[in-house]
ROLO-475450 format. One record per residue (C-alpha): z, x, y; residue in three letters; residue number from 1. Coordinates in Angstrom, 2 decimals, always signed. Layout:
REM ROLO-475450
[atom [Z; X; Y]; ALA; NUM]
...
//
This chain:
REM ROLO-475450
[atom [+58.38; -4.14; -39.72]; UNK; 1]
[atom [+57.08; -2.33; -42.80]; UNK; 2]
[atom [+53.41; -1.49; -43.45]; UNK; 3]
[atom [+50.98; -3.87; -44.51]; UNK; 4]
[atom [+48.02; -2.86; -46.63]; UNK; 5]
[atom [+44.97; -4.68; -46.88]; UNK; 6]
[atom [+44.30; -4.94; -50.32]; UNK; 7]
[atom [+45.92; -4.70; -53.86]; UNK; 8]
[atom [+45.58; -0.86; -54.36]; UNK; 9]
[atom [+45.78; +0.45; -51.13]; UNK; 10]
[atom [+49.20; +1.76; -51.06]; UNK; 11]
[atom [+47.79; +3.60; -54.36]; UNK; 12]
[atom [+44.78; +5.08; -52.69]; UNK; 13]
[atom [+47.14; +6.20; -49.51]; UNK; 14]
[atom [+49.56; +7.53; -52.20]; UNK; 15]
[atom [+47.06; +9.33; -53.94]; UNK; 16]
[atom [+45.26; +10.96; -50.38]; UNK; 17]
[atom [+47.63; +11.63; -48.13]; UNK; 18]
[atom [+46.39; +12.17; -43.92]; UNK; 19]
[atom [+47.83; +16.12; -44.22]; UNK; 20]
[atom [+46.06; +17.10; -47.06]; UNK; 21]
[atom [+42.58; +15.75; -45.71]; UNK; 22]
[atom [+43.28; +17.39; -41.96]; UNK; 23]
[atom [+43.41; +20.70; -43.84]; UNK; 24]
[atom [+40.50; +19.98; -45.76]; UNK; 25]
[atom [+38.81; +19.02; -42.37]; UNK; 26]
[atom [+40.45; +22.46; -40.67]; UNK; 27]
[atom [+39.08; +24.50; -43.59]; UNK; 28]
[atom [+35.41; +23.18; -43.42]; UNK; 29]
[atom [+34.94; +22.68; -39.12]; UNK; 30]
[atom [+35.86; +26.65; -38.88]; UNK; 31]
[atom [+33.59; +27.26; -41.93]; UNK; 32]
[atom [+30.41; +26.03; -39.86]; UNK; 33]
[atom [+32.07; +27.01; -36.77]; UNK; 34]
[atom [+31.52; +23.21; -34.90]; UNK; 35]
[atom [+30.65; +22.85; -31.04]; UNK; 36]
[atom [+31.42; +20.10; -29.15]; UNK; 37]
[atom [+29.90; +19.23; -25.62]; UNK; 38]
[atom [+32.35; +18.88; -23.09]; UNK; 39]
[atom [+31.34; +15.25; -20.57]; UNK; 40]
[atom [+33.30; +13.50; -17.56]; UNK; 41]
[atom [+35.25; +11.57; -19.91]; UNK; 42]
[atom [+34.78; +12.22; -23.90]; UNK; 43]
[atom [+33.45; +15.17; -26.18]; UNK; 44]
[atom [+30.64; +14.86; -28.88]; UNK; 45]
[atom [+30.90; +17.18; -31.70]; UNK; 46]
[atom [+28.14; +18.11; -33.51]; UNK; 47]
[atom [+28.86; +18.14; -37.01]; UNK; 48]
[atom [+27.12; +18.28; -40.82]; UNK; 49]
[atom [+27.55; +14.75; -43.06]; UNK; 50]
[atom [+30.24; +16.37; -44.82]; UNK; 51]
[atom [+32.19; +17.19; -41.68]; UNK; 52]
[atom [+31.47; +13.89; -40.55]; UNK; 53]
[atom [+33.07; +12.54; -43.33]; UNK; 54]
[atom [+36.02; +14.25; -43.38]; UNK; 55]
[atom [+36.39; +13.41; -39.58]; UNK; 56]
[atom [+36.64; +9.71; -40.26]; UNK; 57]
[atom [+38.71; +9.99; -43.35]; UNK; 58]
[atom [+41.20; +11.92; -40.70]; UNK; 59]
[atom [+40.58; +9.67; -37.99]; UNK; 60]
[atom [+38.99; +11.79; -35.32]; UNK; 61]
[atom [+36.57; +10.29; -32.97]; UNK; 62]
[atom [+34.17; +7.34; -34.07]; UNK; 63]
[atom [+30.50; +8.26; -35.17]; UNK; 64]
[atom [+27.42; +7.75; -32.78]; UNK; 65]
[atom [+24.28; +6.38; -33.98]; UNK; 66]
[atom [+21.05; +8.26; -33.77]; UNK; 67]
[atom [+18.17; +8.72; -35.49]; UNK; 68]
[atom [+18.90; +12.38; -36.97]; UNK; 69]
[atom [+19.31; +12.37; -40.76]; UNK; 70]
[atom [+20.49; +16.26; -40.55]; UNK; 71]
[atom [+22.95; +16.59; -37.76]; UNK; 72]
[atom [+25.81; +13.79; -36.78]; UNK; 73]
[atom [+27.06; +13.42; -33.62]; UNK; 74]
[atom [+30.85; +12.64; -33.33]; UNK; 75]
[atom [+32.63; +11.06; -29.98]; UNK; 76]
[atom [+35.79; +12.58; -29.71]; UNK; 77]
[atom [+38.78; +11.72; -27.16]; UNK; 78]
[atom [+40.35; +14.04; -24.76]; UNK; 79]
[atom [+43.32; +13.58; -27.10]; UNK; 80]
[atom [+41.59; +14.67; -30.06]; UNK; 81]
[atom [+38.89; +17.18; -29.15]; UNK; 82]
[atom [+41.98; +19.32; -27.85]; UNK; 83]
[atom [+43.97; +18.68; -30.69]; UNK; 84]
[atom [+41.22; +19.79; -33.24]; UNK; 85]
[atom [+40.79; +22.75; -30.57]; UNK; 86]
[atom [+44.68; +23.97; -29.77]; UNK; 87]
[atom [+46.28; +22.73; -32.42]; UNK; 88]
[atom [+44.55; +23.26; -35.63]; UNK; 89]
[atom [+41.94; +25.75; -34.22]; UNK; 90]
[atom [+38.86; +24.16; -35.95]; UNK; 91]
[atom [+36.53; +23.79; -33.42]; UNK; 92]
[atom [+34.90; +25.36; -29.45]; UNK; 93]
[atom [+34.02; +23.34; -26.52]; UNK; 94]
[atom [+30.42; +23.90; -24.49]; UNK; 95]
[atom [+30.68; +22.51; -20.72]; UNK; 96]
[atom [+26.69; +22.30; -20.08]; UNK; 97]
[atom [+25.75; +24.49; -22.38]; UNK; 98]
[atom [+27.93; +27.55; -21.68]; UNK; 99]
[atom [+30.63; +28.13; -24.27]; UNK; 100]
[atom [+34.55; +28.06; -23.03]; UNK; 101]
[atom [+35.98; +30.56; -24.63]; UNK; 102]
[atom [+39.37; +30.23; -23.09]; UNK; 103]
[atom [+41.53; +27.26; -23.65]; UNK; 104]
[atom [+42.86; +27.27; -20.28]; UNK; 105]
[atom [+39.40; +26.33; -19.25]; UNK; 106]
[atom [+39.37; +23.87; -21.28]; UNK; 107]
[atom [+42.89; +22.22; -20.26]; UNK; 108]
[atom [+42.06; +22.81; -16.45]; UNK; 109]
[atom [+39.04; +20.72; -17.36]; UNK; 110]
[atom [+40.75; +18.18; -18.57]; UNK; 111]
[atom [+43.33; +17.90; -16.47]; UNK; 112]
[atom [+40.70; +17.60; -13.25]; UNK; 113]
[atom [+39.23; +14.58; -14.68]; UNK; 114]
[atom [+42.30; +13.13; -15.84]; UNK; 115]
[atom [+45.45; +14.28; -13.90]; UNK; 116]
[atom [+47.59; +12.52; -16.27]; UNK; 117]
[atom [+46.65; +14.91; -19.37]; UNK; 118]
[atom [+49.21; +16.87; -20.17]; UNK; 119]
[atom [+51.35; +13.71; -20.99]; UNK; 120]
[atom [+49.53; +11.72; -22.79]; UNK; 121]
[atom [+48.42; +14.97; -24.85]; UNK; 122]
[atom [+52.17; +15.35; -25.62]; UNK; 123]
[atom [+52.49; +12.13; -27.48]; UNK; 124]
[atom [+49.58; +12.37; -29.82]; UNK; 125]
[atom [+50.17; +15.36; -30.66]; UNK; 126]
[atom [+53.53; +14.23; -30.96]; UNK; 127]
[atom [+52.60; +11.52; -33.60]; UNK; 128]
[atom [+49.67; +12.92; -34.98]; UNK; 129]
[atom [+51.82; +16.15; -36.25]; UNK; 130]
[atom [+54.00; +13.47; -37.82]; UNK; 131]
[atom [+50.42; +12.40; -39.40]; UNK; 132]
[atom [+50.32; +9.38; -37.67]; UNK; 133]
[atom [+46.93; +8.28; -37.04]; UNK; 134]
[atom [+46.46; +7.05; -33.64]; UNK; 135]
[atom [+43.66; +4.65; -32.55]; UNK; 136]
[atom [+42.92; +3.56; -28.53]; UNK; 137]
[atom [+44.94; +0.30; -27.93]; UNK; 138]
[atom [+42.86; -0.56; -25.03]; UNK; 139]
[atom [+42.62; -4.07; -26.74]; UNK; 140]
[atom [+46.22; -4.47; -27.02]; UNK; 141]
[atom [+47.63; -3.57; -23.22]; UNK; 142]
[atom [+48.84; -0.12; -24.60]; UNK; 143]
[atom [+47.97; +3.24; -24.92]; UNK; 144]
[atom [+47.47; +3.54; -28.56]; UNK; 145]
[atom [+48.32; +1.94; -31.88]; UNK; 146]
[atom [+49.59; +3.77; -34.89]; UNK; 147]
[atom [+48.82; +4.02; -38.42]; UNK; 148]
[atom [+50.27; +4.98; -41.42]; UNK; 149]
[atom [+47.18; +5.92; -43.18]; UNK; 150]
[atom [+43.60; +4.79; -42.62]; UNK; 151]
[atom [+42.56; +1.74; -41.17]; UNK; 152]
[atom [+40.67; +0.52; -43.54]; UNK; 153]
[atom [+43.98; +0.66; -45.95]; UNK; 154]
[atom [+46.63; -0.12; -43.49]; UNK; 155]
[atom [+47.30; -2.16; -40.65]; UNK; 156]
[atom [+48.81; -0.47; -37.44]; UNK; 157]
[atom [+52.66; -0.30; -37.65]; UNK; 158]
[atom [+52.86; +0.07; -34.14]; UNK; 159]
[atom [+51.62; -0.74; -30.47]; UNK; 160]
[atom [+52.46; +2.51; -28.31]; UNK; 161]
[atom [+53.09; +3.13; -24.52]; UNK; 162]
[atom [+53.36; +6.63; -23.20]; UNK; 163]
[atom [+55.73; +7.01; -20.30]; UNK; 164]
[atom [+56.96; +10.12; -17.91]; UNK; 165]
[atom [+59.50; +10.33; -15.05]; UNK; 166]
[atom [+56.99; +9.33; -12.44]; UNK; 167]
[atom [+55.67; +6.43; -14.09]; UNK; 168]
[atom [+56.41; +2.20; -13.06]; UNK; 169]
[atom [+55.97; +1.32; -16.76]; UNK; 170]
[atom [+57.96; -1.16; -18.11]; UNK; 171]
[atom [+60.23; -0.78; -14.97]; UNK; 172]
[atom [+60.75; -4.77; -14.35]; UNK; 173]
[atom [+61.96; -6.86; -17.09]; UNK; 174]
[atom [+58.57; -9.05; -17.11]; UNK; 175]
[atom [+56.78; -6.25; -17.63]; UNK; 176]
[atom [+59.10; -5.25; -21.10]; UNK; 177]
[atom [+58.87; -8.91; -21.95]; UNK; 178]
[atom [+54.95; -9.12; -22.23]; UNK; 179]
[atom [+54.42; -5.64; -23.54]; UNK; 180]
[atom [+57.15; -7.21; -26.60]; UNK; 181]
[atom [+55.59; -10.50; -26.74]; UNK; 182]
[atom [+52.02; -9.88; -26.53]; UNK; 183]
[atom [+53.19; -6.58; -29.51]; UNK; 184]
[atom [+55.08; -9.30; -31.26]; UNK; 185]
[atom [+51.95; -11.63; -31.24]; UNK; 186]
[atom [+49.59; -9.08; -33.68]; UNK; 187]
[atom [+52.59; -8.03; -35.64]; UNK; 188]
[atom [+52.86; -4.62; -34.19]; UNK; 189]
[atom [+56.29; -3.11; -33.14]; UNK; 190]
[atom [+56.02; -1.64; -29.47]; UNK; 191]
[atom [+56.91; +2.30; -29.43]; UNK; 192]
[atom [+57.50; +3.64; -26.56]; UNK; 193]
[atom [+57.16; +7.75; -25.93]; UNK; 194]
[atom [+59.17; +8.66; -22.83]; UNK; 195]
[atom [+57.97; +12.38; -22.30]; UNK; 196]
[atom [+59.81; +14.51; -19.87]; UNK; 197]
[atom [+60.03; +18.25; -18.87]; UNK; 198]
[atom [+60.53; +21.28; -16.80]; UNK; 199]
[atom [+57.51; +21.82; -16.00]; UNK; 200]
[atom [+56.55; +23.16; -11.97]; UNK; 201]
[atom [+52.75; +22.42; -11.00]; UNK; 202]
[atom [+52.02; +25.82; -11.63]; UNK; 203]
[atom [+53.14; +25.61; -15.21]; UNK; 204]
[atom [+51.04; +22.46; -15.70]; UNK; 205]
[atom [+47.63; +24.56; -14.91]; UNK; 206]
[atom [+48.51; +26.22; -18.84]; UNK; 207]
[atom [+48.10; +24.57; -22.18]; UNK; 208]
[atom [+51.56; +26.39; -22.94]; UNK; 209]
[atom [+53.65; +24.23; -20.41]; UNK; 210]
[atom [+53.48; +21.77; -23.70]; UNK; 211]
[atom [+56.11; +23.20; -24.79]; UNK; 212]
[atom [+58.54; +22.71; -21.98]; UNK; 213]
[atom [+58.00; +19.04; -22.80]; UNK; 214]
[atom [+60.48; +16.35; -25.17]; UNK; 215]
[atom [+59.59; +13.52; -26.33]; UNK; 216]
[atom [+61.87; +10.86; -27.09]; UNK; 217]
[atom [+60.71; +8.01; -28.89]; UNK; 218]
[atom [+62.10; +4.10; -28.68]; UNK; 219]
[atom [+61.23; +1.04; -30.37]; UNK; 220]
[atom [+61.89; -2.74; -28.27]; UNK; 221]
[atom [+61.79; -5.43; -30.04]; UNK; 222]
[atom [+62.82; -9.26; -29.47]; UNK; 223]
[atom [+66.34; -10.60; -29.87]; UNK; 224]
[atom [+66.17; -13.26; -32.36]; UNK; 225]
[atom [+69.70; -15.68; -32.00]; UNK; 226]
[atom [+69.26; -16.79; -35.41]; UNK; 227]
[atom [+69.77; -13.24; -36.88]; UNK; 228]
[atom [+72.62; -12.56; -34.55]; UNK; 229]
[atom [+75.43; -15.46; -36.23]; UNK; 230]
[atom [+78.99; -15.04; -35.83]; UNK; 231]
[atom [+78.56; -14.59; -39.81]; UNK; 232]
[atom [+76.66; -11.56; -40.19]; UNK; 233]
[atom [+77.18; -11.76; -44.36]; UNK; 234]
[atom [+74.68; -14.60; -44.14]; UNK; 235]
[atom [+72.89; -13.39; -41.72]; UNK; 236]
[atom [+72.62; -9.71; -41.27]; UNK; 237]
[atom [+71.17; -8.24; -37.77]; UNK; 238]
[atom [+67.71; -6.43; -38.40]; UNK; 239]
[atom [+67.61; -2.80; -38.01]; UNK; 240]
[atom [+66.05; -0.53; -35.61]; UNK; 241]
[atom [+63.21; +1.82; -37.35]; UNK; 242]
[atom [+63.19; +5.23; -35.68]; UNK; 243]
[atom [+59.03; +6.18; -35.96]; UNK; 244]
[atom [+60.50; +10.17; -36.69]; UNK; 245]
[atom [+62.28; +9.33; -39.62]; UNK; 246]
[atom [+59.42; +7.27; -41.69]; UNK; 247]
[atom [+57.96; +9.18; -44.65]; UNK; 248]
[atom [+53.85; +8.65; -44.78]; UNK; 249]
[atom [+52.12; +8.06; -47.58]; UNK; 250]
//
């Protein structure tokens, strides 16, 4: 399933602005003005100028939170993302109630308290997103995220995506694959699912750097269709499999 823009000169526009040249225009400008974030139970909220604000949305980090301040804008940020902008590209510091956390360990100890399941999920969008993917909740769809090609606004999501690990029951009974492909199916998405696995002892888990002891190994499940599947395959040729690693954004 290919990507399908919204409107007659989207594909342009993506063409034209591509995600990895606006994240290092966002990199460049969050450590010029040196951005804090708050640190809460579940979320972050960044603190940033308009500019930065824009920037963050044309990247697709967090979703903006209305207030009344006309200087300041205040950004809500996933665990996902606020540790991406923070480990990854280096951009930004974290504030747990109102004392600055220096040290990402810290951080990721933080993190992982709250959500044990971190590390993981962590591992497949940053996974994606260094692909420059941009990933969205899918909370609305029964999965973990959905992934874009570009920008929302320009593109719809390509694909519905699942995150998985040895110890997990997902998708372990056949009605369980059949919904997740139906109801992906059903909004034209293609469901992607990221099984990550490591070597990783508990001890190496308490470190930020026990990401890299992790693989990721991606899989697309779709539905068998009989009519593309004829004795006569001339006629009828069977559809492909897409590996997400080996599409070329915008």
């Amino acid at each position: 399933m290919g990507p399908r823009w919204k409107w007659k000169g989207a594909e342009a526009k993506a063409l034209a602005e591509p995600i990895s040249k606006s994240v290092s225009e966002l990199q460049l400008s969050l450590i010029k003005i040196e951005s804090s974030g708050s640190l809460s139970s579940c979320n972050v909220l960044l603190a940033v100028e308009p500019e930065q604000a824009e920037l963050l949305d044309r990247c697709c980090f967090g979703r903006l939170v209305l207030s009344s301040e006309k200087v300041k804008k205040w950004i809500q940020l996933s665990f996902e993302e606020a540790f991406y902008l923070l480990y990854i590209l280096k951009c930004i510091k974290l504030n747990l109630r109102g004392r600055c956390l220096e040290n990402e360990v810290e951080i990721w100890m933080y993190m992982r308290s709250k959500r044990p399941n971190f590390p993981v999920f962590f591992k497949a969008y940053s996974h994606l997103r260094s692909k420059n993917w941009v990933l969205r909740s899918g909370l609305q769809y029964g999965v973990d995220f959905v992934a874009y090609r570009h920008h929302p606004s320009l593109v719809h999501s390509e694909y519905s995506v699942l995150v998985q690990s040895g110890d997990s029951d997902r998708l372990r009974v056949w009605s369980d694959v059949h919904c997740a492909v139906r109801l992906s199916g059903s909004v034209a998405k293609t469901l992607l699912t990221l099984h990550v696995s490591g070597n990783s002892n508990r001890e190496d888990v308490n470190l930020p750097t026990c990401l890299e002891n992790y693989r990721v190994e991606e899989q697309t499940i779709s539905r068998w269709s009989p009519e593309l599947s004829r004795e006569d395959e001339t006629t009828n040729p069977k559809p492909k499999v897409t590996n997400v690693s080996n599409l070329t954004n915008p």
